[in-house]
C-alpha positions as CSV (number, residue, x, y, z in Angstrom):
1,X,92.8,83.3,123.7
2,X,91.8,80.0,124.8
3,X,94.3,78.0,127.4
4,X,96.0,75.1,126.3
5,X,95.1,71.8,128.3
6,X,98.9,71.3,129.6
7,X,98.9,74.7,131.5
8,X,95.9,74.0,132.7
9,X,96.7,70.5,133.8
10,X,100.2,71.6,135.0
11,X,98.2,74.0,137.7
12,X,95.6,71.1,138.6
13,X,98.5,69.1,139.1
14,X,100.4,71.7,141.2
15,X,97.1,72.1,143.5
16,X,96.4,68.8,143.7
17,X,99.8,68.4,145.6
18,X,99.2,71.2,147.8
19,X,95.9,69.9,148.6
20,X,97.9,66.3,149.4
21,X,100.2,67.9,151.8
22,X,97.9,69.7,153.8
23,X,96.1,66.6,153.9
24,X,99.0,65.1,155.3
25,X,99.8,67.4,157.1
26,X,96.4,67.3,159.3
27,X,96.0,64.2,159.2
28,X,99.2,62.3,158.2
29,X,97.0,58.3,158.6
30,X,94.4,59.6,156.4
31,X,95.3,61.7,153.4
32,X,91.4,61.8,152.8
33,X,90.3,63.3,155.9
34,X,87.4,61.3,155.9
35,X,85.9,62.5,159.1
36,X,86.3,65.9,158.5
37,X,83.4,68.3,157.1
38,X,85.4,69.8,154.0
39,X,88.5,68.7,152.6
40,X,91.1,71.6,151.6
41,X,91.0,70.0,148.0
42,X,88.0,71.3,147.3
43,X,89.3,75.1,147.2
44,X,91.9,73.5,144.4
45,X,88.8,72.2,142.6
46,X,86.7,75.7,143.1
47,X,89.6,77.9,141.8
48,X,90.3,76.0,138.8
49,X,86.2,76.0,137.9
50,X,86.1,79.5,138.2
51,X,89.4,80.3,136.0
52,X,88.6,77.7,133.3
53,X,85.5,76.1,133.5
54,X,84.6,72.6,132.7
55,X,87.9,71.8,131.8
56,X,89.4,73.2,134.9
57,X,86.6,71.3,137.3
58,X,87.5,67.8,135.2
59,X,91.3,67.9,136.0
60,X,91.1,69.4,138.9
61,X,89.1,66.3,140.4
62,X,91.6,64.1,138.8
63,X,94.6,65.5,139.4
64,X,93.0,65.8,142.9
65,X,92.1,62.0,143.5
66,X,94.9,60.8,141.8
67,X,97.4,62.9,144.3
68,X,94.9,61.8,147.7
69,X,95.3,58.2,146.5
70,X,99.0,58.0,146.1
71,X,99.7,59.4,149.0
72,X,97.5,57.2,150.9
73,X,99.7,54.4,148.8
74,X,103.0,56.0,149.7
75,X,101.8,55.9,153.8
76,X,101.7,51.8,152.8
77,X,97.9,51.3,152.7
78,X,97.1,48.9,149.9
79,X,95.1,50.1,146.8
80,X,92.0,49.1,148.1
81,X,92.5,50.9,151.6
82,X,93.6,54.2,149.3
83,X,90.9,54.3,147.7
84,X,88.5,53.8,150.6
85,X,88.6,56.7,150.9
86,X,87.3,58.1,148.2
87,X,84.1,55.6,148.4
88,X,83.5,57.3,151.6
89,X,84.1,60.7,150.2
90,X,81.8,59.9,147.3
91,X,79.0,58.4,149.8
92,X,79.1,61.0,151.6
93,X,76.4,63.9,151.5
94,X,79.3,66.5,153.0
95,X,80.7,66.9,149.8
96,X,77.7,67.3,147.8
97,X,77.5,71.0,148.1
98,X,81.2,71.8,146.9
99,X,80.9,69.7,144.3
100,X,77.4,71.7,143.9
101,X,79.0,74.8,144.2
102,X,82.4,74.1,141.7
103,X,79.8,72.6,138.8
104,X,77.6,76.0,139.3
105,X,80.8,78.0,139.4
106,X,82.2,75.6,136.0
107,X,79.1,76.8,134.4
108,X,79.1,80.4,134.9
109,X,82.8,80.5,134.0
110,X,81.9,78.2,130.5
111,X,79.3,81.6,130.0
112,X,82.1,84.3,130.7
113,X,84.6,82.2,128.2
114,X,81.8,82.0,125.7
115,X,81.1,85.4,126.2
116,X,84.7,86.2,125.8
117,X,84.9,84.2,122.5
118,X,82.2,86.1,120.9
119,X,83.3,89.3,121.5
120,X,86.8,88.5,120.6
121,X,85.2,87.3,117.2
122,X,83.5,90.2,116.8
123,X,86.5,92.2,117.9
124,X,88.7,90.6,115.2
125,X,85.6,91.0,112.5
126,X,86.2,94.8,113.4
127,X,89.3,94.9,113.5
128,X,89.2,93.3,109.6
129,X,86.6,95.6,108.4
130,X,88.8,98.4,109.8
131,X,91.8,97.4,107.7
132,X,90.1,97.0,104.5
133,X,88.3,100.5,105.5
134,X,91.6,101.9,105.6
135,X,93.0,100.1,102.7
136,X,89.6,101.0,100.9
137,X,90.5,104.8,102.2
138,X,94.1,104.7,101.0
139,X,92.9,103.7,97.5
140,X,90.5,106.4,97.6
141,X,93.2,109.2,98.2
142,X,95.5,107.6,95.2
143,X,92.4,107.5,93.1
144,X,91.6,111.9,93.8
145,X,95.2,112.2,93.9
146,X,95.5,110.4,90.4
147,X,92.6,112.2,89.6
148,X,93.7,115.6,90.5
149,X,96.6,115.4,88.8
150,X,95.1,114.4,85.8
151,X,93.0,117.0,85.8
152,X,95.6,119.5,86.4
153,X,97.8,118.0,83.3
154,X,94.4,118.1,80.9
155,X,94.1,121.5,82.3
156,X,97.6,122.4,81.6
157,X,97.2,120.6,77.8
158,X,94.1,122.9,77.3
159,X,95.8,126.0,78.2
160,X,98.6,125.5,76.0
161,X,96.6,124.0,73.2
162,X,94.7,127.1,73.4
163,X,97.8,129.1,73.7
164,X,98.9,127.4,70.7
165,X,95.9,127.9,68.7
166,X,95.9,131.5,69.4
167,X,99.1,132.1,68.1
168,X,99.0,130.1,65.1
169,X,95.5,132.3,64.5
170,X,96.1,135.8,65.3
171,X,100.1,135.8,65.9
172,X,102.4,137.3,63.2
173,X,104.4,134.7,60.8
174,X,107.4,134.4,63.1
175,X,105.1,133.8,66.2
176,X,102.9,131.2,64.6
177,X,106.4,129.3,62.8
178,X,107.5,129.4,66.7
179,X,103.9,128.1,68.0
180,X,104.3,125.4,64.9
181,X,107.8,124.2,66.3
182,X,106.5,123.0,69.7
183,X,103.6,121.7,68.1
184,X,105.8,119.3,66.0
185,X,108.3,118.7,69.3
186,X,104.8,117.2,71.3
187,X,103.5,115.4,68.5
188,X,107.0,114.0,66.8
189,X,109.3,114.2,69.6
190,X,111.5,116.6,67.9
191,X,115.0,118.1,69.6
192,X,115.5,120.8,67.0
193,X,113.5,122.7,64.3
194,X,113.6,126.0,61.9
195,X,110.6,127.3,59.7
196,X,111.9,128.9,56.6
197,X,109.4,131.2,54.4
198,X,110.0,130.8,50.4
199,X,109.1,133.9,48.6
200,X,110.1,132.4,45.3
201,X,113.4,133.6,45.2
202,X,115.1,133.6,48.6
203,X,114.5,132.1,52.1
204,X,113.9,133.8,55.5
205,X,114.2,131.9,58.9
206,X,111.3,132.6,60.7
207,X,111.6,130.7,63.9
208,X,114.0,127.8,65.5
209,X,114.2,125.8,68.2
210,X,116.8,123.8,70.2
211,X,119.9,122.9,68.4
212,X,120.8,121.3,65.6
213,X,123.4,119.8,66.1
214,X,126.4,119.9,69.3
215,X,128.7,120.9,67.2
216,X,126.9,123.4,64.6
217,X,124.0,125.5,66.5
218,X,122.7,126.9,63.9
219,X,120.6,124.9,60.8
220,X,122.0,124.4,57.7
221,X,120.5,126.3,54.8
222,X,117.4,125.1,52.8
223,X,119.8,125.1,49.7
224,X,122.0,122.7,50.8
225,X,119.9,120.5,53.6
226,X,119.1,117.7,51.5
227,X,116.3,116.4,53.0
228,X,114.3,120.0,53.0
229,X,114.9,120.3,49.2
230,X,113.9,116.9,48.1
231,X,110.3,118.0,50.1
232,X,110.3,121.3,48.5
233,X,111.0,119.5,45.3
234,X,108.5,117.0,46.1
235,X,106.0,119.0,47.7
236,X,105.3,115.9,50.2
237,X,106.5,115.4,53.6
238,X,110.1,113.7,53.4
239,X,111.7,111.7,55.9
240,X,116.0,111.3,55.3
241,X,115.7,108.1,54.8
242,X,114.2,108.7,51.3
243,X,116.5,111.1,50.1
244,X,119.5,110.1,48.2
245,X,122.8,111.4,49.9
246,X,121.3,112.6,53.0
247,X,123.5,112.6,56.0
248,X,123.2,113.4,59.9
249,X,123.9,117.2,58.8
250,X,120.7,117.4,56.8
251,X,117.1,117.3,58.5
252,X,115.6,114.3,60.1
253,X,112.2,114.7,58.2
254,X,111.4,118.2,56.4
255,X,107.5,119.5,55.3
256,X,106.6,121.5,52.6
257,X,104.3,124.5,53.6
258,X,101.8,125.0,50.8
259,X,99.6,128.4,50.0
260,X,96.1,127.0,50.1
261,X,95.4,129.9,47.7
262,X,98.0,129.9,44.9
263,X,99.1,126.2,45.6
264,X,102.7,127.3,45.7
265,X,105.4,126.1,48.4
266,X,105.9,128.7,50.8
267,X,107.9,127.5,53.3
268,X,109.6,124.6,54.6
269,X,109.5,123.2,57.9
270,X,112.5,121.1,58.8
271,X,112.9,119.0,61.5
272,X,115.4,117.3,63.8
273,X,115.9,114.6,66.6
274,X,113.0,112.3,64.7
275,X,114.2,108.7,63.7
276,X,113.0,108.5,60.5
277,X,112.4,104.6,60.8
278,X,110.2,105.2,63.7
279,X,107.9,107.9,61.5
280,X,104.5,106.6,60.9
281,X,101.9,107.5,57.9
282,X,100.1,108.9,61.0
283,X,103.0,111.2,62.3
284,X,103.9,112.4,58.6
285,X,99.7,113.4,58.3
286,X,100.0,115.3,61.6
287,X,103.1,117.2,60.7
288,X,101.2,118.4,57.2
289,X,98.6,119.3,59.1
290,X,100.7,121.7,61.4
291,X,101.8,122.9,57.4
292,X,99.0,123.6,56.7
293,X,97.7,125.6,59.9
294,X,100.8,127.3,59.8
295,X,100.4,128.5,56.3
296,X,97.7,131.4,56.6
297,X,100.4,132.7,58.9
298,X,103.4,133.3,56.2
299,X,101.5,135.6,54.4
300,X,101.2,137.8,57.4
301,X,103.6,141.0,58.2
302,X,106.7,139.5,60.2
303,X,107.3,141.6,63.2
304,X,110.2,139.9,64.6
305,X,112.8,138.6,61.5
306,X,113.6,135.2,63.6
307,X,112.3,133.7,67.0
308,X,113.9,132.2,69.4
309,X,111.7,129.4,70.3
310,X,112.3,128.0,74.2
């Protein structure tokens, strides 16, 4: 860190006067000590040089004149006799190797300080390309950890897609209904669901999940849930808001499941916990889809009468 100029000229200042008095103090008639071989001034001028360089040798010699010259006023010599002596300190060849020496010693000290500067540049360049190396490094860890975790949720996603698939496949009629159910609750969001079978002329709960309603834990019966009749009626996907009549006891959004043989309705899937204003053409395809995968299954042996589905 570079000095400022007042420190610097607040120690020239300070040796300057202790230069004076010991001037004074040897010789108290002449401040100068022009008949001497070295005045003590020039140790003043020396240390400064060497701690700050140019700028140190430049007020040291001022500072140091000035404070010779008013003490030579102060001891009543006119300005002309105070600074007579500096004339005869100038003219004389006594002084010409300290002021030799304190410009050699200026200049090596102007090197050091430039030396200084560099590195210190350089130190902060490092120091810079550290931090960004770090922040670089920090990134890099959020990145893997982002990563990694991404990779362990498609992981997750594949193994219960595959789970999934597995029981809708090979899985008896309850276990697939079940499988179906958490499909729908991904894909639709659902809080409740039951898959009835339809063997043309009664129903059979096959698997639920959740509950339907605080109050009533169990789903009310194909027969008399509005919404799942008008879709068995309809044989299309029906949200409750386009059933006449429906209220909060009936199904949210209810899907046939159609035989891809015979044609015929063999089941219903009936949902809850779906706003039916927020149902797209999109989610109303993907639940018929889950229909359909889920109606190879029905015609299977059912090994457990109704599942629990968690």
């Amino acid at each position: 860190m570079t000095t400022s100029n007042r420190v610097i000229a607040a120690e020239a200042a300070g040796g300057a006067a202790l230069a004076s008095i010991a001037g004074l103090l040897i010789r108290p008639d002449d401040p100068w000590l022009t008949g001497s071989q070295l005045h003590p001034a020039w140790l003043v001028v020396v240390v400064l040089a060497a701690r700050y360089g140019g700028r140190g040798l430049l007020f040291a010699l001022g500072f140091v004149v000035a404070a010779l010259a008013g003490c030579a006023l102060l001891a009543g010599d006119s300005a002309a006799v105070a600074f007579a002596g500096l004339d005869a300190r100038v003219r004389s060849t006594t002084d010409l190797a300290p002021l030799a020496a304190c410009i050699l010693v200026a200049w090596i000290a102007m090197l050091h300080e430039s030396r200084m500067a560099r590195m210190a540049r350089r130190l902060a360049t490092a120091d810079q390309e550290r931090r960004e190396a770090d922040d670089a490094l920090a990134a890099a860890r959020d990145s893997l950890l982002f990563l990694r975790n991404r990779h362990d949720r498609i992981d997750a996603s594949l193994s219960l897609w595959r789970d999934l698939a597995g029981r809708l496949e090979r899985g008896d009629a309850a276990e697939a209904a079940g499988a179906a159910l958490e499909l729908c609750t991904i894909r639709a969001g659902a809080s409740a669901g039951i898959v009835q079978s339809w063997d043309g002329t009664s129903l059979r709960p096959l698997a639920r999940r959740g509950h339907w309603q605080p109050d009533d834990p169990r789903p009310r019966d194909i027969i008399i849930d509005r919404t799942a009749s008008a879709a068995v009626t309809r044989r299309l996907p029906t949200p409750a808001s386009e059933v006449d009549g429906a209220s909060a006891e009936d199904s949210d959004v209810a899907v046939p499941i159609i035989d891809g043989h015979s044609g015929e309705v063999s089941g219903v899937l009936s949902l809850r916990g779906v706003s039916p204003s927020r149902l797209t053409a999109a989610d109303l395809s993907d639940l018929v889809i889950v229909a359909g995968w889920l109606a190879p299954a029905l015609s299977r042996p059912i090994a457990i009468p109704l599942r629990e589905a968690l």
